[in-house]
C-alpha positions as CSV (number, residue, x, y, z in Angstrom):
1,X,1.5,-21.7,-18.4
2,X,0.8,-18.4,-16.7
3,X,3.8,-15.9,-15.3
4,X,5.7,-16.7,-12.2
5,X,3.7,-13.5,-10.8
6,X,0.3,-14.5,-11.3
7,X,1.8,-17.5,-8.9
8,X,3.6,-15.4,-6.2
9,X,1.4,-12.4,-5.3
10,X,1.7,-9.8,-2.3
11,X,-1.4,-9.7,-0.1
12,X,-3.6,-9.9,3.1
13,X,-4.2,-13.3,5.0
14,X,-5.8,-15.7,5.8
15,X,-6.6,-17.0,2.6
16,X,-5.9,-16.4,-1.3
17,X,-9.6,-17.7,-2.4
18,X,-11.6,-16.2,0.8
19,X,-9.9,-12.6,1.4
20,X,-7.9,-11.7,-1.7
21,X,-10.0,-13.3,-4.4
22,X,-13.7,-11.6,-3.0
23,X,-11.4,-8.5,-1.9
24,X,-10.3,-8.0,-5.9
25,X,-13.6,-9.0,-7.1
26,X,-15.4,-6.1,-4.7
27,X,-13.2,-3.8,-5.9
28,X,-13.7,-4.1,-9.4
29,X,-17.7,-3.9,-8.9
30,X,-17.3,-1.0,-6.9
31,X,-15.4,0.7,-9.6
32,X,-17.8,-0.4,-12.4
33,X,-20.6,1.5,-10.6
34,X,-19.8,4.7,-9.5
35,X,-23.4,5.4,-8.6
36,X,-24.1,2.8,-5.8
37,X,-25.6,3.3,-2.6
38,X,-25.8,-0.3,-1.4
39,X,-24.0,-3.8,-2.2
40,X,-25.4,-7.4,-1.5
41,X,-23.0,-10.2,-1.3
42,X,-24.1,-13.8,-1.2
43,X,-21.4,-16.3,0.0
44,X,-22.0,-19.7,-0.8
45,X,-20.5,-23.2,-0.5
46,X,-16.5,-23.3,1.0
47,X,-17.2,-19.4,1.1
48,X,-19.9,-19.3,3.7
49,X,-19.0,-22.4,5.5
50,X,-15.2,-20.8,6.6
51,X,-16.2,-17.5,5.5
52,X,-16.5,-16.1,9.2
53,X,-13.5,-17.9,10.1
54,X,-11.6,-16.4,7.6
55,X,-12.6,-13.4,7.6
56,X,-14.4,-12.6,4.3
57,X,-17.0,-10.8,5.7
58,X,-14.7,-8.1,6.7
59,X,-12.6,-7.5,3.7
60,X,-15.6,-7.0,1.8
61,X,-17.0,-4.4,4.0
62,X,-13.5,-3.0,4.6
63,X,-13.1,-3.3,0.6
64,X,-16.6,-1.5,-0.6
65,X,-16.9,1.2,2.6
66,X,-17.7,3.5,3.0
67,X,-21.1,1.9,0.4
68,X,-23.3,0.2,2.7
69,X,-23.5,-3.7,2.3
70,X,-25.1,-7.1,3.5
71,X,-23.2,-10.2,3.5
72,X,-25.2,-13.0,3.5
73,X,-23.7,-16.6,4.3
74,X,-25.3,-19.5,2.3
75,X,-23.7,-22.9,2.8
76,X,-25.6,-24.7,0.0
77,X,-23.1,-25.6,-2.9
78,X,-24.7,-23.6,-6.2
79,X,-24.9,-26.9,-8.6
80,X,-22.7,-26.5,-11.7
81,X,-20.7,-23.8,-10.0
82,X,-17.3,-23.5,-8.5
83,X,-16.9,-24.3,-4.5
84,X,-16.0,-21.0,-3.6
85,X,-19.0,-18.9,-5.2
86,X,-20.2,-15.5,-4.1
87,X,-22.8,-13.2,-5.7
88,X,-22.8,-9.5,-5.9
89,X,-25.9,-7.5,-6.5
90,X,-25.3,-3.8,-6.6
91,X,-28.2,-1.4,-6.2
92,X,-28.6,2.4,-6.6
93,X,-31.4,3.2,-4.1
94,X,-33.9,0.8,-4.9
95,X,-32.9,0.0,-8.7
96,X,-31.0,-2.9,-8.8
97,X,-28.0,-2.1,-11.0
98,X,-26.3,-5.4,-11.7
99,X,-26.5,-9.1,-10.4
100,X,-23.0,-11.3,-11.2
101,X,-21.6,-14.6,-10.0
102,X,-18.6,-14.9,-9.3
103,X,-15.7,-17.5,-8.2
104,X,-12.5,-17.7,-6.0
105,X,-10.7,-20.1,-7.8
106,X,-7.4,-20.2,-5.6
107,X,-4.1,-18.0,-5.6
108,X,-6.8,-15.0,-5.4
109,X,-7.9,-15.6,-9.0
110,X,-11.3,-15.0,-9.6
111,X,-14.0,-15.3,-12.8
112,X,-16.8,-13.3,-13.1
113,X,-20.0,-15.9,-14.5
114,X,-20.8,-15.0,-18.4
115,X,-17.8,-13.2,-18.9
116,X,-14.3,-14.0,-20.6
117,X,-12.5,-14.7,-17.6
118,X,-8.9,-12.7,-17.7
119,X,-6.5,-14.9,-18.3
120,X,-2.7,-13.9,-18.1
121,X,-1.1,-14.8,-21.1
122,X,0.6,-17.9,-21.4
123,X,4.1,-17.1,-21.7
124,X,5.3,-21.2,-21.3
125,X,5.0,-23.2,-24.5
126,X,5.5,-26.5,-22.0
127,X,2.6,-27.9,-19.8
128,X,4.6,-30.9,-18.0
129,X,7.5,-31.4,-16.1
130,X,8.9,-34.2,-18.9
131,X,8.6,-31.5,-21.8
132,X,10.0,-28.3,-19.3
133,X,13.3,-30.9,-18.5
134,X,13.6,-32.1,-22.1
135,X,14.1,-28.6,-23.8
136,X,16.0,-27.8,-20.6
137,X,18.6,-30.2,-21.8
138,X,18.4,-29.6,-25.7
139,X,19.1,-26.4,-25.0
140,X,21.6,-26.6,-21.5
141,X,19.2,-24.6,-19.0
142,X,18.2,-25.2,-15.6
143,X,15.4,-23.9,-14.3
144,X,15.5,-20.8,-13.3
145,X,17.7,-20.2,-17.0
146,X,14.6,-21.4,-18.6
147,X,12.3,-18.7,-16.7
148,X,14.1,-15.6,-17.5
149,X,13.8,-17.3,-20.9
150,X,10.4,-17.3,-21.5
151,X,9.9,-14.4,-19.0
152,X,12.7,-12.1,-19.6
153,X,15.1,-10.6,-17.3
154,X,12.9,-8.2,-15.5
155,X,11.5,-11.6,-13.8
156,X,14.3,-10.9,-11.4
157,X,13.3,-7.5,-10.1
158,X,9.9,-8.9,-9.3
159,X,11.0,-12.3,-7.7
160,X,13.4,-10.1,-5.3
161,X,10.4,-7.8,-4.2
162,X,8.6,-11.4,-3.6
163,X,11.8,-12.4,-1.4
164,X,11.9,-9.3,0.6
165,X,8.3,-9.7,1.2
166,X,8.5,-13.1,2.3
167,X,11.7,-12.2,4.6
168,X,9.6,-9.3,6.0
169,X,6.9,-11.7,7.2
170,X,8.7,-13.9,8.9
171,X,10.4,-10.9,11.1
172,X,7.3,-9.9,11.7
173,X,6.0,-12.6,12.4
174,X,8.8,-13.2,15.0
175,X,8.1,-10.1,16.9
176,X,4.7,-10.6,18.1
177,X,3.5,-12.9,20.7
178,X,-0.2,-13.1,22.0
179,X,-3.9,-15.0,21.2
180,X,-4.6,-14.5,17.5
181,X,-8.4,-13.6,17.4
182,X,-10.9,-15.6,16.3
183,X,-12.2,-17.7,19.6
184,X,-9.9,-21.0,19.7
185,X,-7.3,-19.5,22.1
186,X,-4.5,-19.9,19.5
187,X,-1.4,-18.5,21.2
188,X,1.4,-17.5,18.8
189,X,4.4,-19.4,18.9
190,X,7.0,-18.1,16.5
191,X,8.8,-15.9,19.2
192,X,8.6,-18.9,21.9
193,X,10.4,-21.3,18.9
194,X,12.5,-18.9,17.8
195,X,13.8,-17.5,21.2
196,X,13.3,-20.9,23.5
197,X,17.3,-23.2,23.5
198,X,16.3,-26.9,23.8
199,X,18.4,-27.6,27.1
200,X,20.7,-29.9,25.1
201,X,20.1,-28.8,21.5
202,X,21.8,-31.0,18.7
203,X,22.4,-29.0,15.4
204,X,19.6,-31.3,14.0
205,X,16.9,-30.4,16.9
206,X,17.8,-26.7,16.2
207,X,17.3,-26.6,12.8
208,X,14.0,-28.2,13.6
209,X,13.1,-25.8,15.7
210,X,14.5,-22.5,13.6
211,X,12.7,-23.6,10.5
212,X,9.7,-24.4,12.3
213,X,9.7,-21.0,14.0
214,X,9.8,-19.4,10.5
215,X,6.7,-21.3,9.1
216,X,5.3,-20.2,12.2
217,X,6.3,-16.7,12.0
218,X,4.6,-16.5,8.3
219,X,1.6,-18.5,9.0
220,X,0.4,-16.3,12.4
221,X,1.0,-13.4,10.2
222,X,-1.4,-15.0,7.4
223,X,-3.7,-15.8,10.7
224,X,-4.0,-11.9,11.8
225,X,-4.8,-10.5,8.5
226,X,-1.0,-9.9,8.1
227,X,1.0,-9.3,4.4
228,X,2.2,-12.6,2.4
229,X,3.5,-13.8,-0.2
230,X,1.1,-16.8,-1.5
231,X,3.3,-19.8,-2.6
232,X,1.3,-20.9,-3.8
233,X,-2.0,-19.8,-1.6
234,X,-2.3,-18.0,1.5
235,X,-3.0,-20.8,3.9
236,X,0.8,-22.5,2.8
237,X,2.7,-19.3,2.6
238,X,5.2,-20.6,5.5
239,X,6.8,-23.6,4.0
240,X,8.4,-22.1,1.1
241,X,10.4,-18.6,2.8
242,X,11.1,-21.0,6.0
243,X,13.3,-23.7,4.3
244,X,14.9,-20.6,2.2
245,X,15.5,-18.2,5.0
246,X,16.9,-21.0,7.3
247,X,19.6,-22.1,4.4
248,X,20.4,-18.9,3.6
249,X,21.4,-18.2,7.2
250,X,23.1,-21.7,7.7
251,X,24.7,-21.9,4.4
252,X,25.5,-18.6,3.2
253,X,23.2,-18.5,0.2
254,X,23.0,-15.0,-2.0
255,X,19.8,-13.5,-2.6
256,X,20.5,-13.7,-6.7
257,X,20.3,-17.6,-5.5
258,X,17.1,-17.5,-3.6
259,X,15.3,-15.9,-6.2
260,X,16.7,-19.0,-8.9
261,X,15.0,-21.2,-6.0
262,X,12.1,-19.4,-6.0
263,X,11.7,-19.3,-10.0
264,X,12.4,-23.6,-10.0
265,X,9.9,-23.8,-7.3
266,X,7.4,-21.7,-8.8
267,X,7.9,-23.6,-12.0
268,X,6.5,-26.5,-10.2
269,X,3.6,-24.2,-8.4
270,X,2.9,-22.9,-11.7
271,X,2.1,-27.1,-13.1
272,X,0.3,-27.8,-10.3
273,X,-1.8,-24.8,-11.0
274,X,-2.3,-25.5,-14.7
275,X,-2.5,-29.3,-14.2
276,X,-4.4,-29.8,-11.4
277,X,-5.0,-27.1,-7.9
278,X,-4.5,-25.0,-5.6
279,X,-7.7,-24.4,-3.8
280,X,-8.4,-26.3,-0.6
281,X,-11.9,-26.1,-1.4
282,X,-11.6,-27.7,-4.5
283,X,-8.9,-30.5,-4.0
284,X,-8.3,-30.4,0.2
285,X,-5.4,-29.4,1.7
286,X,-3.0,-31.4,-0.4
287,X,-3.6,-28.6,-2.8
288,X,-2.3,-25.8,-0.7
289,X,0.1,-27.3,1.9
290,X,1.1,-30.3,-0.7
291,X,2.0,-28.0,-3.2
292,X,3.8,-25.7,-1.0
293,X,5.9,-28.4,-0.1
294,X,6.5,-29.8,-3.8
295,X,7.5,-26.2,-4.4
296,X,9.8,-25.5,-1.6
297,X,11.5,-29.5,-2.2
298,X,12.3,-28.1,-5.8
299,X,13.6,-24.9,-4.8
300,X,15.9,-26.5,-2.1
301,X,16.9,-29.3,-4.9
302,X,17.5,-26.3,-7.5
303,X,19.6,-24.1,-4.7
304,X,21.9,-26.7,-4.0
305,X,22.3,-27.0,-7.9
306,X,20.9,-30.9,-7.8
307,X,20.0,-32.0,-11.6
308,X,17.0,-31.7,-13.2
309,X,16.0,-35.2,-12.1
310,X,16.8,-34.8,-8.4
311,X,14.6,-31.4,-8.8
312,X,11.9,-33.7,-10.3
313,X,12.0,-35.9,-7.7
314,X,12.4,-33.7,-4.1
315,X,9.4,-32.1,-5.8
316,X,7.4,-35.4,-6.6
317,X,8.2,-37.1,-3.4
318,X,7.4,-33.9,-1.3
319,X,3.8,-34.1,-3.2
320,X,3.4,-38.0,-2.9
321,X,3.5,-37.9,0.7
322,X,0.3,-35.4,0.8
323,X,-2.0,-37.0,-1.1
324,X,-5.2,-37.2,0.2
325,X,-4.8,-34.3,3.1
326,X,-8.3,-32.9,3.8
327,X,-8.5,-29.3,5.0
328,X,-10.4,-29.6,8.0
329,X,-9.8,-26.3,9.7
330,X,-11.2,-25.5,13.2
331,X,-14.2,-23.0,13.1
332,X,-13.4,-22.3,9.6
333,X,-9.9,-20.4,10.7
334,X,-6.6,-20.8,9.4
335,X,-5.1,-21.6,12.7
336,X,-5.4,-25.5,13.8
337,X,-4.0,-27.6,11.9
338,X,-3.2,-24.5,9.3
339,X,-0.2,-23.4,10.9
340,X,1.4,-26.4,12.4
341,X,0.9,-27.5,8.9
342,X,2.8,-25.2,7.5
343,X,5.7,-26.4,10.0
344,X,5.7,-30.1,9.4
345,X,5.7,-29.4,5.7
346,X,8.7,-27.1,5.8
347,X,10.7,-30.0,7.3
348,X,9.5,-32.9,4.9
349,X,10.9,-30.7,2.1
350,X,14.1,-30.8,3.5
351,X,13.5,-34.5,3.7
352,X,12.4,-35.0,0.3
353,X,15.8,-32.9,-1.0
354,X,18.2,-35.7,1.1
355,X,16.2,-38.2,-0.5
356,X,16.5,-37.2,-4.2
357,X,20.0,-37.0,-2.7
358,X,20.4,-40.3,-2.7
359,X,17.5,-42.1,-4.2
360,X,16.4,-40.4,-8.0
361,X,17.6,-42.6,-9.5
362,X,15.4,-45.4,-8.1
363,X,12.5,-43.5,-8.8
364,X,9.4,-45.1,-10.5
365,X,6.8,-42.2,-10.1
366,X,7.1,-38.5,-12.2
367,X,6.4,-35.4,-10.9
368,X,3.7,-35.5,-13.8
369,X,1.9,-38.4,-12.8
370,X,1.7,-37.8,-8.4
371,X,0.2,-34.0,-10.3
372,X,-3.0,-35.6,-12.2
373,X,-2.9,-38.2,-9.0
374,X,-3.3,-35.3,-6.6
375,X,-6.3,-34.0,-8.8
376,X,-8.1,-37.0,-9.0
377,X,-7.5,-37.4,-5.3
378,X,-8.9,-33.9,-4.9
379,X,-12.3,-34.5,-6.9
380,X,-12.8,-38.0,-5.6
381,X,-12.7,-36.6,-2.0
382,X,-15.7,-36.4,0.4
383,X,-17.2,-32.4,-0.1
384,X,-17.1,-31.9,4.2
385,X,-13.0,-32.3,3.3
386,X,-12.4,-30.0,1.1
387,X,-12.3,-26.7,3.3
388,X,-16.1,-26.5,4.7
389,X,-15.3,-27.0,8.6
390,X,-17.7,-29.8,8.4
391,X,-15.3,-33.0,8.5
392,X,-12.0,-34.3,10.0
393,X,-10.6,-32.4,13.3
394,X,-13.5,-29.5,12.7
395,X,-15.9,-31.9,12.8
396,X,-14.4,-33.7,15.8
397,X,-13.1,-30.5,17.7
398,X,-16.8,-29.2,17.6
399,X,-18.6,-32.3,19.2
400,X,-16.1,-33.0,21.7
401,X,-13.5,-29.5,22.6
402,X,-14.1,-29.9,25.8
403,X,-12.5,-33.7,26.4
């Protein structure tokens, strides 16, 4: 497995695979060619079918100004190729300089066609949860022991820029009130959570609503274009710094504990990623917000110091209870249901940790096993669920927003 940081990464919204991935792979054509006086970029697939909803159109021309270019929206899928495909053609005058493919794989990774596609070294010798906990207990580690491990100490420094980044966001995030733009009317609702006393608030209705405001806060940010932290993608980047802001608040942790949370958590992230997805568009929303919430469970589980089979199983019953979400979002925009989302998943992790409370060891599934489930979920899945705005609420908002 890949470093925690090619998991957590600092970036513009809405979304990991349709801003930051295009945004990195614009950038790197633009400095291969020096000499261009005009780009062409082809969007096709889960690209061009949310694209305008999520803004890709605009990062690349904000990413290869002031070079004149055409974006062109395809919504055929390219057979043989990834979901999220775009093509770049780069011209000087009339000479057309180079043509590639290339593909948004999720967490803004991308792979340009016919070339070795960078891949971060592998710093983890394990692939699975089972082998991760076994030499975990050889060797007396937890989780976060067995990062700094295999990634060394300076894994720390990095993890608390991620956590100051996340914290940012959500303060942010608080601040601003208004209609995010896109067309749907969305009104933000972080400040309105965050600010509004239930008229007989029990400490369980507040929690409820302080967490919620958080997810809130991070995912309107992610909606405007804001800066995130994607954990793992952009579209899930409030489930994760919600349930860790809240318990830090309520419970007094450090910030050298947080970051432990966040390197258990992205342990987890990071085997989902090697094992399975993260891309809506390639496994539905179970991939983004169903991961998030397997991530967040973990880091809740490892923050409250739970063993490594109550980590195992916060994580796997966080994950368990997503299978099969599609990623259906309204007019292709990270908004409805993106954001409440985001909300309702920050509050099952906290679920999932009082149940491996109480109930690990009656477990019968692994955290390995609901993984490779979730893929095989993904791939089975109807192609209008997996982020095209064709299926689900979309679909159904579409034909009938006016009842």
């Amino acid at each position: 497995m890949q470093s925690l940081k090619e998991l957590y990464k600092i970036g513009r919204g809405p979304s990991s695979s349709h801003t930051i991935g295009p945004e990195r792979a614009c950038k790197i054509m633009k400095k291969r060619f020096p000499s261009a006086t005009a780009f062409r970029v082809t969007l096709y697939g889960s690209l061009a079918m949310t694209g305008k909803g999520h803004l890709t159109d605009v990062v690349i021309e904000k990413t290869l100004k002031p070079i004149p270019v055409t974006v062109l929206f395809v919504k055929e899928y390219l057979p043989g190729k990834h979901p999220n495909t775009m093509r770049i053609e780069v011209f000087q005058e009339k000479t057309l300089l180079d043509d590639k493919y290339v593909y948004s794989t999720g967490g803004g990774t991308i792979v340009f066609e016919g070339e070795e596609p960078y891949i971060p070294t592998g710093i983890y010798p394990h692939a699975s949860y089972s082998e991760i906990s076994d030499f975990c207990m050889r060797n007396g580690l937890r989780l976060p022991d067995y990062v700094e491990k295999f990634e060394g100490a300076a894994i720390w420094d990095y993890l608390a820029s991620i956590w100051e980044q996340m914290k940012n966001t959500i303060n942010d995030g608080l601040t601003v009130t208004g209609v995010l733009a896109g067309g749907l009317g969305t009104q933000r609702k972080a400040n309105y959570l965050f600010n509004q006393r239930h008229i007989d608030e029990s400490a369980q209705t507040k929690e409820n609503r302080i967490v919620c405001a958080y997810a809130f806060a991070s995912s309107e940010q992610n909606a405007s274009g804001g800066v995130i932290v994607t954990a793992p993608t952009c579209g899930a980047c409030g489930v994760l710094p919600a349930v860790l802001k809240y318990m830090q608040e309520t419970r007094g942790f450090s910030d050298r504990q947080i970051w432990r949370a966040l390197a258990a958590g992205g342990i987890v992230g990071n085997l989902i990623k090697t094992n399975a997805s993260i891309s809506g568009a390639e496994c539905g929303c179970q991939a983004e917000i169903g991961s998030a919430c397997s991530m967040a469970a973990a880091a809740l589980a490892e923050l409250f110091e739970m063993g490594l089979d109550q980590i195992e199983y916060a994580a796997e019953v966080a994950m368990e209870h997503h299978l099969g979400l599609t990623c259906d979002p309204i007019n292709g925009l990270v908004q409805i249901p993106c954001i409440e989302r985001n909300a309702v998943a920050a509050m099952r992790s906290i679920n999932a940790l009082s149940l491996a409370n109480f109930l690990t060891n009656s477990r019968k599934v692994s955290l390995d096993t609901v993984i490779r489930t979730m893929y095989e979920t993904g791939l089975d899945m109807n192609r209008k669920y997996r982020e095209t705005s064709e299926g689900g609420l979309a679909r159904n908002y579409s034909k009938n927003h006016n009842n």
